[in-house]
N, C-alpha and C positions, 0 to 999 in steps of 0.2 A: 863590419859595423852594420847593425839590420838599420833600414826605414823601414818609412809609409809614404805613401802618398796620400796627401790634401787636394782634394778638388773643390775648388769656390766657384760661384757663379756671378757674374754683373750682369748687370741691367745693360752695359754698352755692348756685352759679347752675347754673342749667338751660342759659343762654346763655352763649355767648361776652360776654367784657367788651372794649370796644372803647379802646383812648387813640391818641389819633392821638401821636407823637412826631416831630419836624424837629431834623434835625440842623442844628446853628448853624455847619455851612461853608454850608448851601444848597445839597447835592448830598449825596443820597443814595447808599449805598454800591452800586446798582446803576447808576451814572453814574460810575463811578471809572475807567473806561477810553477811553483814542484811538487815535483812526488815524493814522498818522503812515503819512506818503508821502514816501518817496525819488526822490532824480534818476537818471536811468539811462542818459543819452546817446542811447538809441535811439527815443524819441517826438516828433514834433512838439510845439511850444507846442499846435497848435488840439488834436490828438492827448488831451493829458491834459486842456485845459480842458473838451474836450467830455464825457473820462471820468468828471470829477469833477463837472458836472454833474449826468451823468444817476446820480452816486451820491450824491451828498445833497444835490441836489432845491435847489443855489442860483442863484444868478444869477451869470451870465458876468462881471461885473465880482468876484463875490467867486472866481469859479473860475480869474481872470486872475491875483489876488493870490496864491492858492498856487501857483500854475504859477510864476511871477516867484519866490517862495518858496523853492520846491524849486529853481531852476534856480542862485539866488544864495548859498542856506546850504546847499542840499544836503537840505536835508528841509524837510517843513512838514504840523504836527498841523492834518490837515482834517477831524475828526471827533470829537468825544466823546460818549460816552453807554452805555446799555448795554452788557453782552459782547456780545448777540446782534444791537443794530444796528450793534456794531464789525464783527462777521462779515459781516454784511450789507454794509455800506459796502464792507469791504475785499477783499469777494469779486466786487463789479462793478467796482472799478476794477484788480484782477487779471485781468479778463477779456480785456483788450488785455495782459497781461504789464505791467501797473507794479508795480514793488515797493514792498509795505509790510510793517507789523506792527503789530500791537497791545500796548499798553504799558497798564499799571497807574499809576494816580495815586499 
Protein backbone atom coordinates (compact mmCIF):
# COMPACT_ATOMS: atom_id res chain seq x y z
CA UNK A 1 0.00 0.00 0.00
CA UNK A 2 2.07 3.31 -1.05
CA UNK A 3 1.77 6.60 1.40
CA UNK A 4 2.91 10.10 2.10
CA UNK A 5 3.72 11.83 4.64
CA UNK A 6 1.92 15.18 5.99
CA UNK A 7 3.95 17.58 7.91
CA UNK A 8 2.03 20.31 10.03
CA UNK A 9 3.34 22.85 11.87
CA UNK A 10 1.97 24.54 15.49
CA UNK A 11 2.52 27.55 17.02
CA UNK A 12 3.27 25.27 20.41
CA UNK A 13 6.13 22.92 18.66
CA UNK A 14 9.42 23.97 17.75
CA UNK A 15 9.23 20.95 15.22
CA UNK A 16 7.32 19.72 12.57
CA UNK A 17 4.53 17.10 13.59
CA UNK A 18 4.75 14.08 11.52
CA UNK A 19 1.29 11.69 10.76
CA UNK A 20 1.81 9.42 8.19
CA UNK A 21 -1.70 9.11 6.29
CA UNK A 22 -2.59 6.11 3.30
CA UNK A 23 -5.01 6.63 1.19
CA UNK A 24 -7.54 3.50 1.34
CA UNK A 25 -7.39 3.12 -2.89
CA UNK A 26 -3.59 2.10 -2.26
CA UNK A 27 -2.13 4.67 -4.58
CA UNK A 28 -1.27 7.83 -3.74
CA UNK A 29 -2.33 10.82 -5.63
CA UNK A 30 1.21 11.09 -7.11
CA UNK A 31 0.53 7.53 -8.94
CA UNK A 32 -2.66 8.68 -10.46
CA UNK A 33 -1.35 8.63 -13.94
CA UNK A 34 -0.42 6.06 -17.40
CA UNK A 35 1.10 5.56 -20.37
CA UNK A 36 -0.96 4.45 -22.73
CA UNK A 37 0.60 3.21 -26.09
CA UNK A 38 -1.03 3.34 -29.39
CA UNK A 39 -0.72 1.14 -32.73
CA UNK A 40 0.69 2.86 -35.54
CA UNK A 41 1.16 0.48 -38.51
CA UNK A 42 4.57 1.53 -39.03
CA UNK A 43 6.79 -0.66 -36.14
CA UNK A 44 7.76 -3.94 -36.31
CA UNK A 45 6.40 -6.36 -33.32
CA UNK A 46 10.44 -6.98 -32.17
CA UNK A 47 10.46 -2.76 -32.97
CA UNK A 48 8.14 -1.83 -30.08
CA UNK A 49 8.79 -5.00 -27.84
CA UNK A 50 12.35 -4.08 -27.65
CA UNK A 51 11.11 -0.20 -27.10
CA UNK A 52 9.03 -0.96 -24.38
CA UNK A 53 11.59 -2.89 -22.88
CA UNK A 54 14.15 -0.71 -22.56
CA UNK A 55 11.30 1.78 -21.14
CA UNK A 56 10.14 0.11 -18.09
CA UNK A 57 12.64 -2.03 -17.42
CA UNK A 58 10.24 -5.65 -18.11
CA UNK A 59 10.68 -8.73 -19.44
CA UNK A 60 10.13 -9.60 -23.11
CA UNK A 61 7.22 -11.92 -22.35
CA UNK A 62 5.46 -8.95 -20.44
CA UNK A 63 6.75 -6.44 -23.45
CA UNK A 64 5.22 -9.32 -26.01
CA UNK A 65 1.71 -8.95 -24.13
CA UNK A 66 1.38 -5.18 -24.79
CA UNK A 67 2.86 -5.28 -28.28
CA UNK A 68 0.01 -8.21 -28.99
CA UNK A 69 -2.29 -5.47 -26.93
CA UNK A 70 -1.79 -2.48 -28.87
CA UNK A 71 -1.65 -4.51 -32.12
CA UNK A 72 -5.37 -6.33 -31.28
CA UNK A 73 -7.42 -3.20 -29.26
CA UNK A 74 -5.34 -0.63 -30.66
CA UNK A 75 -3.87 0.66 -27.45
CA UNK A 76 -2.41 -0.85 -24.22
CA UNK A 77 -1.76 1.18 -20.65
CA UNK A 78 2.08 0.02 -20.27
CA UNK A 79 2.73 2.19 -17.51
CA UNK A 80 1.45 3.84 -14.29
CA UNK A 81 2.91 5.88 -11.87
CA UNK A 82 4.17 9.18 -11.28
CA UNK A 83 3.85 12.35 -13.86
CA UNK A 84 7.56 12.46 -14.05
CA UNK A 85 8.10 8.67 -14.57
CA UNK A 86 4.98 8.92 -17.01
CA UNK A 87 7.29 11.59 -18.93
CA UNK A 88 10.02 9.45 -18.54
CA UNK A 89 8.54 6.08 -19.78
CA UNK A 90 6.82 8.00 -22.61
CA UNK A 91 9.76 9.92 -23.80
CA UNK A 92 11.95 6.69 -24.55
CA UNK A 93 9.46 4.87 -26.27
CA UNK A 94 8.80 8.30 -28.37
CA UNK A 95 12.29 8.00 -29.35
CA UNK A 96 11.58 5.53 -32.26
CA UNK A 97 8.29 7.54 -33.03
CA UNK A 98 5.67 5.42 -31.13
CA UNK A 99 2.72 7.18 -30.08
CA UNK A 100 1.43 7.90 -26.69
CA UNK A 101 -0.02 9.95 -24.00
CA UNK A 102 -0.52 10.32 -20.63
CA UNK A 103 -3.85 10.21 -18.97
CA UNK A 104 -5.15 10.83 -15.53
CA UNK A 105 -6.81 8.19 -13.15
Amino acid sequence: MNSFILRTWTASLPEPVTKQREQSSGTDLLDAYRVVLFNDEEHTFDEVIQQIIKAIHCSRQKAEKHTWEVHTRGLSIVYTGSMISCLEVSSILEEIALKTEIQTS
